[in-house]
Structures are given as C-alpha cells and as structure tokens.
Phi, psi and omega in degrees: 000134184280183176317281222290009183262337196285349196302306182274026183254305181290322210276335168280332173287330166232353166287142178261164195232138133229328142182149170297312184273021159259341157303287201294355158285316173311325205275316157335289157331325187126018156275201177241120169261135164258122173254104172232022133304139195292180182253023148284330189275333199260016198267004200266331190156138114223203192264123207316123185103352169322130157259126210252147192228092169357152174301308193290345169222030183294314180274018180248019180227338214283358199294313195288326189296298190222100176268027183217097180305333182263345164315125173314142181223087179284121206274095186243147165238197153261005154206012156122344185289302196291340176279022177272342227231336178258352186291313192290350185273300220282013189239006167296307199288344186115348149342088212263340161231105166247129256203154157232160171259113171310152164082339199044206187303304186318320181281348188259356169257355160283332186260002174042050158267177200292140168238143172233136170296079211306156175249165220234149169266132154337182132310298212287343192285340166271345199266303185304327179248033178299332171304333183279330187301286181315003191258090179335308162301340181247305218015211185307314198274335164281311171323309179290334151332304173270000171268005177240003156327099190222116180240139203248121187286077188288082172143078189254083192232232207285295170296355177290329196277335172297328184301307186287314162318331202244329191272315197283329182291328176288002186065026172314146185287300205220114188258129153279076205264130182239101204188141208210051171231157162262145187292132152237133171347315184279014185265345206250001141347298197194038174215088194291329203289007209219173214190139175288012175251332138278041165318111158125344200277180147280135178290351155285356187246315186291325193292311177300308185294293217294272182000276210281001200258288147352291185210106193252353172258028181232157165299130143203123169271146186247157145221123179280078160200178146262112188324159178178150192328320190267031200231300223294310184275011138277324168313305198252342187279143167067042183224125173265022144162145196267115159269133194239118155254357169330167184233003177236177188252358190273351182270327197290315206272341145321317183284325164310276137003311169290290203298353193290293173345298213268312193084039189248134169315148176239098184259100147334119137216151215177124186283154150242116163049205199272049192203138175198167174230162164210120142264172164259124178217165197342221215092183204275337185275115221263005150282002177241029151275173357254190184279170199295315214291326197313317185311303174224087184311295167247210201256140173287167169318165176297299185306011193223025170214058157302153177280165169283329186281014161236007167221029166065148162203134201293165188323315189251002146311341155326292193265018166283290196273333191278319163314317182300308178306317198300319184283302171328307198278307150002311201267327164312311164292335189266349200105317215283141121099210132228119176306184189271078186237148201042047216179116207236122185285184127218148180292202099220100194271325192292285215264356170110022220209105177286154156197183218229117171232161190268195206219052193288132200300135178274081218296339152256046179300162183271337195275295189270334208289160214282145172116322218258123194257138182294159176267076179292119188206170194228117214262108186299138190311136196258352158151178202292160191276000000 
C-alpha cells in the first residue's frame, strides 16, 4: 500500500463518511454542507445551499461562516478525497462534528441530488475586485450582491461626488444620479466628479462620463431634474437604498418622507464650514428608525440655515463625509456591521474630532410614528443651493 493510500485509509478510520443523500438530509436538518473545491470546479454546479469556500482558505474563513463549533459540518470535494484531508484540519481547530461526503460532488450529481450554478465573475471582474474578494465579509457572493444592487444619488456636487466614485468603483451595479444644476468653476473646489473640460455639461451627464470613465461595466442612469412631491417615489422607487447628498432642507425633508413611503433606507449627510454629519433614517426596518424629522421636526428661519455658497465650505470636507456615506450604503447592501441608524456622527474638520450623539425615534413624529403614512409636500425654500 503506498504513503498516500495508507494516509486516507488512517483518515477514514477517523474521519465519519457519509452518502450525498445523507448529506442533504443533515443539510435539510440544519447542517453546514461546504464545497471546498476551487472556483473553477464549483463554477460548472454545486450543491444547492452549498457554502462554497476553497480548500485553501477554508481555516482562515471558516470561523466567520460557522462561528458555532458544534454545529454539524459537512465536508464536499469532486471525489470524496480532498475533503477527508479538510475534515481533519477542521477538527484540528475544535470542530467538534465534521463529516466528509463519500463520492464528492460526482456522487452527488449521480444521485440527481439539486445542483445550482453559481453565477461568476469574469477575469476582468476578478482582477477589479479582488481586494473585496479576499475579504471574508464581502467575498464572491457579496461582490455580486453589489453588481445587483441599485442605489439612488440626490445630488452630484460636493457630497455626490466622493460618494458616486467609491459606490461605482466598489461595483454598485446600477447608480441613480438626480440633480438638475450645471458644472461651474467654482464647482471644482470640492466637487471631484467634475472636471474643467466639462464646465457648462449637467452635472448629471459629466457625473456619468467620470463614473463610466471609472468603472464601465455598471449602469448610471442620469436624471436632469429636481425632486419634487410629484416626482420623488418614481425616482426613488425600486432602489435599495437613497443617498441624500443634497444641499437644501426643502429636498432632505422630501427625501425623508419618500423614503418612509418606499420603506428604503435613507443615508444623510450634511457640510458645513469645517463641519459635517452622517445618519442613517428610515426604511423597512423598524432597526432604521429613527427619521430626519425626528432629528428636525421642521425647517428652520431661513437665516439660521445659510447655504455653503454664502457661507463657504472647506474643500475637502466633502470627501471627509460623502466617504463616511458611501462606507454607510456599502455596508447596508451587504448586511455588514451596524449602521449609524439612531445615532448622529459629527465632524469637527478645525479640530481634528469625530463624536457621536444618539438620536431616538420620536414617538409622535408626523412622519415615522406608528399609524402614520408620511406626507409628500414641497417645502418652500429655506435657503440656497
């Protein structure tokens, strides 16, 4: 008998085996079935419900996948080999029942148990995201998530543009830029997505060449307008979720108000000066309450809500908070993490100093409070863009 047969002979004498339909009965039951074949082989089927994780990073991933040691742990290959060699590292780590499926995969498509085809990155789609590939919280199955993704932009000026940049390089699938101004010199300041050879474009059309300049295998639909009562849930509908990078409050408490309507999260932010903030509001999920209004029930005097073109904001502060947003809506399509929902960031660019205050749902807000379907109205302006 050679090395290697007395190897899987010792490995079998202690590893337990089981049959493909017994596997999918464990897995039926409430196991974990693993495919730690690579992903050329699993790009062909695997087995449906499969988590499918390499051989080669099966002990540096599998702890974030199944963080519950005792949980059954089904082991699948293409023949039954390589997983006896992963059942013993993982029963190395405190696995306490790990398992292999006699046959691999071959015995598991002979026996016309379910196979699902995984859907696939390209070469070049690997090469680009490789960095999210290796990251156990996004991998393969979060990359697609976000090429399936569709998120809607209020604004592509100074928080749109860091914002529109870091979601289209991150692979949002489908961008929604909403916004009904033209690029000016005095725009290029702090408004990266724009460029001094389109001076004069809609900032929704120049914002769409840099994007796709950027990243050419995602969608962005432009709209040259301005939300309004009648406009904003065709806009916004069938989006999984809304960035308000606006710069006025009659849009942010519209944009509030649609998303309650929509049930879609709503990610805030707003500059100042040396100054800036981010939340999270609503959406379907009674963990994203609570809403802009709870924060500001209504709109302030004019005079005490000046605009940045009258009261300046530094360059770079944009991309201080339209980042922070951009890292909120990321973490919202994948799942990750816990967003700024009840919970108001603020900036301090002079001192160098984030802080945090919370933010509690407001039991008679007019918007959010339970019973209340939001009100879409058109808030006369409060001051300038």
């Amino acid at each position: 008998m050679s090395l290697k047969d007395r190897r899987l002979a010792e490995l079998r004498a202690r590893i337990p085996e089981v049959g493909p339909a017994d596997a999918l009965a464990l897995q039926s039951g409430g196991a974990l079935l693993v495919d730690v074949r690579e992903d050329e082989e699993t790009a062909s089927g695997s087995p449906a419900g499969a988590l499918r994780l390499p051989r080669g990073f099966l002990e540096l991933r599998i702890e974030d996948k199944a963080p519950d040691a005792a949980r059954t742990v089904l082991l699948l290959c293409a023949g039954g080999t390589r997983s006896l060699f992963a059942a013993e590292d993982l029963a190395r780590l405190g696995y306490a029942d790990v398992r292999s499926v006699a046959g691999g995969f071959s015995a598991w498509k002979a026996a016309g148990l379910p196979v699902e085809v995984p859907p696939q990155l390209d070469a070049a789609q690997r090469e680009r995201y490789r960095r999210h590939l290796t990251m156990p919280e996004v991998g393969e199955a979060g990359q697609h998530r976000l090429l399936r993704s569709r998120v809607a932009l209020i604004g592509a000026g100074g928080l749109g543009s860091p914002i529109a940049l870091y979601l289209a390089a991150a692979g949002v699938g489908r961008l929604t830029l909403i916004d009904d101004d033209r690029v000016e010199r005095s725009n290029l300041q702090r408004q990266i997505l724009h460029a001094e050879s389109r001076l004069g474009q809609r900032k929704v059309e120049s914002g769409r060449t840099a994007l796709l300049d950027l990243n050419p295998t995602i969608e962005v639909v432009a709209h040259d307008t301005r939300l309004e009562a009648g406009n904003v849930l065709e806009l916004l509908g069938g989006h999984d979720v809304v960035v308000d990078g606006s710069d006025n409050l009659p849009t942010r408490y519209l944009v509030n108000d649609a998303c309650l309507r929509l049930g879609v999260p709503n990610v805030y932010g707003a500059i100042f000066r040396f100054e800036g903030q981010v939340a999270v509001f609503g959406g379907a999920a009674p963990g994203l309450r609570p809403c802009y209004r709870c924060l500001f029930p209504e709109p302030p005097p004019a005079e005490y809500a000046p605009s940045c073109a009258e009261a300046g904001v530094l360059g770079v502060l944009p991309g201080v908070i339209g980042t922070i947003m951009a890292a909120e809506t990321i973490k919202l399509l994948l799942g990750l993490g816990e967003p700024l929902a009840g919970r108001l960031m603020l900036y301090d660019g002079l001192r160098g100093e984030f802080n945090e205050i919370a933010v509690p749902a407001d039991p008679d807000c007019p918007s959010c409070s339970n019973g209340v379907t939001a009100v879409l109205s058109d808030i006369a302006a409060v001051c300038g863009g």
